[in-house]
N, C-alpha and C positions, 0 to 999 in steps of 0.2 A: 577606495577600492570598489570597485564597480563588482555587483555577485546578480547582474539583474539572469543570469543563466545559473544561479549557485545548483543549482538541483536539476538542470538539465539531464544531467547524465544519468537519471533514471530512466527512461524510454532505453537506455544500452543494458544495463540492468535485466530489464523484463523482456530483451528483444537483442539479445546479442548473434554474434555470428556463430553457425554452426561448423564444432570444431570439426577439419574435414578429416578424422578419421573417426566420427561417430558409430559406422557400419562397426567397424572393425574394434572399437574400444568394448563394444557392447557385448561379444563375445570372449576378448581377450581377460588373461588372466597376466596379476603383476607380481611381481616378490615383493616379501616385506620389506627387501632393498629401497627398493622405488617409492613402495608406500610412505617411508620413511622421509624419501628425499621431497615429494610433494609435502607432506607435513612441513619438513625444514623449509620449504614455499612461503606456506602459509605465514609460520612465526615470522621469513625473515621478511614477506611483503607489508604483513602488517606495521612492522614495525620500521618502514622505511618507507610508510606511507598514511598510517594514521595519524593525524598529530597529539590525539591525548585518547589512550584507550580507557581509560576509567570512566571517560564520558557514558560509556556504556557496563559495562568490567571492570575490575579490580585486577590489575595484572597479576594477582598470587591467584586468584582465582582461574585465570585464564592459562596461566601457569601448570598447577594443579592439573585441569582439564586436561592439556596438551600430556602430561605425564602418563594421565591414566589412561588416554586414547593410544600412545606408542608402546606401552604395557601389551596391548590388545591386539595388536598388528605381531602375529608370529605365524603367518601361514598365504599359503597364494590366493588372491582374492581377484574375480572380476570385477569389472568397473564400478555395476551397482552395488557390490557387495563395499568398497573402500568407501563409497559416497555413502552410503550406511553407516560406517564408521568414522570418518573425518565430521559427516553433518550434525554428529553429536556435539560440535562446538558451538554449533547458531545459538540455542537458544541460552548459551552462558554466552557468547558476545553481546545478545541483545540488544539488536541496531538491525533494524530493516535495508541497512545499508552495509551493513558489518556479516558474509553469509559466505559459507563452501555452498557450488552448488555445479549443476550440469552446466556448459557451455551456452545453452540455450531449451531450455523445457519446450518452447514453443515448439521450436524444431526436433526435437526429442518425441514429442506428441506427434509429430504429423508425419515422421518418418514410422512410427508404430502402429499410425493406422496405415498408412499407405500398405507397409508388410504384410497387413491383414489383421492387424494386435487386434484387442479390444479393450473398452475401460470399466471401469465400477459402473455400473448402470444407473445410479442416479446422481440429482446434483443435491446436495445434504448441509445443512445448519448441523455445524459443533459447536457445543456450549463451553463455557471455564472449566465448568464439571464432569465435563467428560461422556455429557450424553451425543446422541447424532440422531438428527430425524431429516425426513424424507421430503425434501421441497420441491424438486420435477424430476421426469426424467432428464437422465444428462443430456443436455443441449438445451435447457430448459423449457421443455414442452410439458403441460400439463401431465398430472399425473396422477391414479387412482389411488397410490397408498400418499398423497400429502398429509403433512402434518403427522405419522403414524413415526413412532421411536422405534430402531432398532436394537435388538438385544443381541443380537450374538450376526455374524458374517462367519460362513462359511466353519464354522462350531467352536469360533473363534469369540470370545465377550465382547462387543463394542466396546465397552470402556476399556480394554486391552488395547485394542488396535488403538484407539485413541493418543494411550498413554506413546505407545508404539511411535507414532506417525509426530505429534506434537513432540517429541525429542530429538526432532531434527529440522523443525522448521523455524525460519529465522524470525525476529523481530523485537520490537522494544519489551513489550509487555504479554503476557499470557491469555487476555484478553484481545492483544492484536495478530498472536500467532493465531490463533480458535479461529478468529475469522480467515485469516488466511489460508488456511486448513482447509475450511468451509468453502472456499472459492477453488481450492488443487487439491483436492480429497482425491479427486480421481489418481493424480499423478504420485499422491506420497502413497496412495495405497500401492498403485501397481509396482513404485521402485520399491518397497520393504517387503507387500507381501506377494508379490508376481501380479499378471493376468490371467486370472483363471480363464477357462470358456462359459463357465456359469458361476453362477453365487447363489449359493442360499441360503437366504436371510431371513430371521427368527425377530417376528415385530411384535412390539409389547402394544397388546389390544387388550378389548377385557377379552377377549377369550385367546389368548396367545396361535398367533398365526404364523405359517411357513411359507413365504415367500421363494422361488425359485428364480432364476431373471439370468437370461444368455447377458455375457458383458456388450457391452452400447459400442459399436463404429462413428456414432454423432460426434460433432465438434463440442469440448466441452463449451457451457455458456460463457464464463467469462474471456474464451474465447470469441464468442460470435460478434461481428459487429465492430471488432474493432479497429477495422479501418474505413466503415461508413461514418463519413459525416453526421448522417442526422438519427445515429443509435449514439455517438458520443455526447451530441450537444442537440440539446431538445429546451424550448418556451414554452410557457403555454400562459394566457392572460382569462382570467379567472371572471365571472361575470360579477364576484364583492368586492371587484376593483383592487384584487390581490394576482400577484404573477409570481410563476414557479420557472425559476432558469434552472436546467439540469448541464452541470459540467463535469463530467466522467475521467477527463482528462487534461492534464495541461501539456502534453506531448503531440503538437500537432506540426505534420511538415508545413500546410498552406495556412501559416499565421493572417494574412488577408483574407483568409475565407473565415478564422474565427473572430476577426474584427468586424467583418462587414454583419457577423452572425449579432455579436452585440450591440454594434450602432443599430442596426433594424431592430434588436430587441428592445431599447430603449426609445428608440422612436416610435414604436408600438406603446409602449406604455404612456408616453407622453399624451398621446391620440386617447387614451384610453380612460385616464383618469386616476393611473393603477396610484394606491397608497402604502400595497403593502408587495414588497419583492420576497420570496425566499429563492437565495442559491442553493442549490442542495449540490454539496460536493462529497457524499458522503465514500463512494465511490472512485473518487478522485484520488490518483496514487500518486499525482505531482508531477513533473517534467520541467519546461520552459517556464520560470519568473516571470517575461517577456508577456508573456499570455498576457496575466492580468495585472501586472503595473501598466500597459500600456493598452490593452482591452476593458479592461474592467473601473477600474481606478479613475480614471478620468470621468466614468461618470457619476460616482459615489466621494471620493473624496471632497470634504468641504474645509484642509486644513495642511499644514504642509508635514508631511509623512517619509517612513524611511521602511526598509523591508528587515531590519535588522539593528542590533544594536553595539553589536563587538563579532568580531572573527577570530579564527585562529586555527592557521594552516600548517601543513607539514607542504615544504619546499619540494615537489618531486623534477621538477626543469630549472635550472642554476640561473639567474635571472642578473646578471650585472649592472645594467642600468638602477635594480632595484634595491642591489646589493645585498641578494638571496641568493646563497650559496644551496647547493643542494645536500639536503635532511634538513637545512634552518625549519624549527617552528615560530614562527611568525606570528605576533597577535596584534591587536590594534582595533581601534573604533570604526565604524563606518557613522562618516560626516558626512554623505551627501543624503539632501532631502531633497522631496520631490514637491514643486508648489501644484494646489490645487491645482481645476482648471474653473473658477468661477464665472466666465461666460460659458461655460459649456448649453448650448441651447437647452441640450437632452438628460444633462443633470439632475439625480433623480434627489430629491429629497422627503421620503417615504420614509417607513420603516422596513428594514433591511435584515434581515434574517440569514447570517450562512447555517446550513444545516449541516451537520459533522456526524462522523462514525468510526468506527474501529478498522475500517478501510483507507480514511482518509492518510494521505501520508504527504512527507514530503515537499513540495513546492505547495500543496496545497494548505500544508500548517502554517508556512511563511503567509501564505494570502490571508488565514483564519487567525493567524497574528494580530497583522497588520490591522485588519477590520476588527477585531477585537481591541488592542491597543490605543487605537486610536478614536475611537467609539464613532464609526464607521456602521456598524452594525450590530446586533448581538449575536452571539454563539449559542445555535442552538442542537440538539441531540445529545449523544451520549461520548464521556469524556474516558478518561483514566488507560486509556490504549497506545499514545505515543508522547514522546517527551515534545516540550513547546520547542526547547530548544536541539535542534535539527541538524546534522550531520549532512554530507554533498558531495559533491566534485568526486560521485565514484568511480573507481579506477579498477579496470577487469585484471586480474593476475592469471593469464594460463600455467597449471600446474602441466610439468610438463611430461611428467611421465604417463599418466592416466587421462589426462585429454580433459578432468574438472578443470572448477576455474574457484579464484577466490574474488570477493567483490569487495572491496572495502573503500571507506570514504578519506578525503585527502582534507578538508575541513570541518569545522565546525560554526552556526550561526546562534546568538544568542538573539531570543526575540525583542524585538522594537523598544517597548521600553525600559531593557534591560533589565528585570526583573527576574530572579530565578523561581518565583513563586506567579502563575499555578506551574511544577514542576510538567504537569503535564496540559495536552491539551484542553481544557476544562469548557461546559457551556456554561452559558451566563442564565440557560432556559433548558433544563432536562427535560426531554419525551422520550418516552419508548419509542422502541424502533421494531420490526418484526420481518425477518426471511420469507416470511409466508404472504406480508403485508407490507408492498415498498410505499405504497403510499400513504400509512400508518402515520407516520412521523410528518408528513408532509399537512396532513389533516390537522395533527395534533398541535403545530404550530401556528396554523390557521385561527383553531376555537382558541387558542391562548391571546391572541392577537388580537382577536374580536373582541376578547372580553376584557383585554387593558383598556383597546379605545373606549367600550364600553361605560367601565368604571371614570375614565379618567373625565369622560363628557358630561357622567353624571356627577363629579365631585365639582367640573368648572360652572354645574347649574344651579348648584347650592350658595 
């Protein structure tokens, strides 16, 4: 079974279509009737399209939840207000792939500035523990309170809002929601606590200060840029004969333009001398396989390799030739391996650093697998934010009364060497990392790298 696209279907995920009665959902109000029947969505999509929920949940738990959220529906509710209440299952699904959410945030966003809206005026680091501090203005333009903690929004405790905002956002782990948070801070604040015209924000200094700030019309950042080329995919060849490739995405329409991006990158390094590579995909939310089994792979693998080690799907199209009826869950091995390519001219054989984060998701833990597994390279940053083993092929559910959507995946992929241990993404080389400092980690793995060569030159002179 061929999955070189198993996690495609993220780019639909984070870029779906806007449902076209957004204007009108935004204002309308539903009955508990309806609320009701979009729930009955949820449970009956899930369950006719995930093929093992515990992968992520305990179906008594998920159970449970569902109980005490229809409990809580006994009154007319606008759209944001029901997405308030349904999105309190994400973070007990726990699956960046397993989430109620808007039809499309993106479009959700751009139709609220266009109105005139406004957002939380800065872009912000949340911690595990519930603090939030101050990393640019929103859009990410420098900013005079950097680095400064919030205490309280609008006379509201930041760790309130916190708790507030992280009960409804989706992902594996707590550590991976915080960051996601930290990237759509703007967006979970404005659907829980509105968009004011101003904020005023109470920052813990030593002498406690009052921040006032009209709400930001900017694009947020992790908006910016992401449909130029060369804000997603950036080289740069170092003069210690060390190169940094930066891959923000594996969601790209012009696959030839990210091909042509890594054959020149490797042919740069060839020219160059380079010994040491870090990818840094810390950022990387995953998309197209394709990317880098057939971008990347060719010029670091030195052995024959596979992106996976077992499957196991729930059937949603009746497959007769394959004799997959539809609901069958289906499991089985993936047998096919992929040979090196050892004449490759441009073959690099350096030392090879992926660099990982609490961002990373998706098609890009399958790449951070594989390079792992197969000692391709080591794994380097910070770990314990998404399971190795990966979820895909997700499938958008319109809920049909209120114009949400459910997102949930249709497989499951167990990593290369089919190991269920490290449970999670783990690095083989811990560095800090820092909101404040992206190129922290990037430094940190440099002086770690210097000083193996280091030692290891001095133990073969002894």
């Amino acid at each position: 079974m061929r999955f070189n696209k198993s996690l495609g279907m993220l780019l639909v995920v984070m870029s779906a279509f806007l449902h076209p009665c957004l204007a009108a959902t935004n204002t309308q109000s539903f009955t508990p009737q309806q609320v009701h029947q979009d729930i009955d969505s949820i449970v009956a999509g899930i369950r006719a399209t995930h093929p093992d929920i515990s992968h992520s949940v305990g179906p008594a738990e998920f159970e449970s939840a569902v109980r005490s959220l229809r409990k809580r529906i006994d009154r007319d509710l606008t759209r944001d207000e029901v997405w308030r209440e349904l999105a309190t299952l994400n973070p007990v699904l726990a699956d960046g792939h397993l989430f109620v959410g808007y039809s499309s945030w993106r479009d959700e966003t751009a139709l609220h500035l266009k109105e005139g809206g406004a957002l939380f005026p800065f872009e912000v680091a949340v911690s595990e523990n519930g603090k939030v501090h101050i990393v640019a203005e929103l859009g990410g333009q420098a900013s005079k309170s950097v680095g400064n903690e919030i205490d309280s929004i609008n006379g509201i405790r930041a760790s309130k809002v916190v708790r507030e905002l992280l009960s409804r956002v989706h992902g594996d782990t707590p550590r991976f929601r915080a960051k996601l948070l930290s990237q759509r801070w703007w967006f979970f604040y404005w659907k829980v606590y509105g968009a004011p015209s101003t904020y005023d924000l109470k920052l813990k200094t030593k002498s406690v200060s009052v921040l006032q700030r009209k709400g930001s019309t900017e694009k947020p950042a992790v908006l910016v840029g992401e449909d130029t080329f060369d804000h997603q995919f950036q080289f740069e060849v170092k003069a210690d004969r060390s190169a940094v490739m930066t891959i923000n995405t594996f969601s790209w329409s012009d696959l030839d333009a990210f091909y042509e991006f890594t054959r020149r990158s490797f042919e740069q390094m060839k020219a160059a001398g380079t010994q040491t590579l870090i990818i840094d995909v810390r950022n990387n939310g995953g998309g197209d396989d394709a990317m880098w089994l057939e971008g990347m792979l060719p010029y670091l693998a030195d052995k024959p390799y596979r992106w996976a080690s077992r499957y196991i799907k729930k059937v949603v199209k009746a497959d007769p030739a394959k004799n997959e009826r539809l609901g069958d869950v289906v499991e089985g091995n993936i047998d096919r391996w992929i040979a090196p390519v050892p004449d490759n001219p441009l073959h690099f054989s350096g030392q090879v650093y992926v660099l990982v984060g609490p961002a990373t998701y998706s098609s890009a833990i399958l790449f951070a697998n594989t390079m792992q597994d197969f000692g391709f390279s080591l794994i380097a940053g910070t770990g314990g934010s998404a399971r190795s083993k990966q979820s895909g092929g997700v499938q958008k559910i319109a809920l049909s009364n209120t114009g949400l959507a459910l997102w949930t995946p249709r497989f499951l992929l167990t990593r290369p060497s089919g190991s269920a241990v490290p449970y999670y993404l783990e690095p083989d080389l811990e560095v800090e990392d820092s909101a404040f400092s992206p190129s922290m980690a990037v430094d940190a793995v440099l002086q770690k790298s210097i000083a193996k060569s280091s030692a290891k030159t001095a133990n073969e002179r002894q």
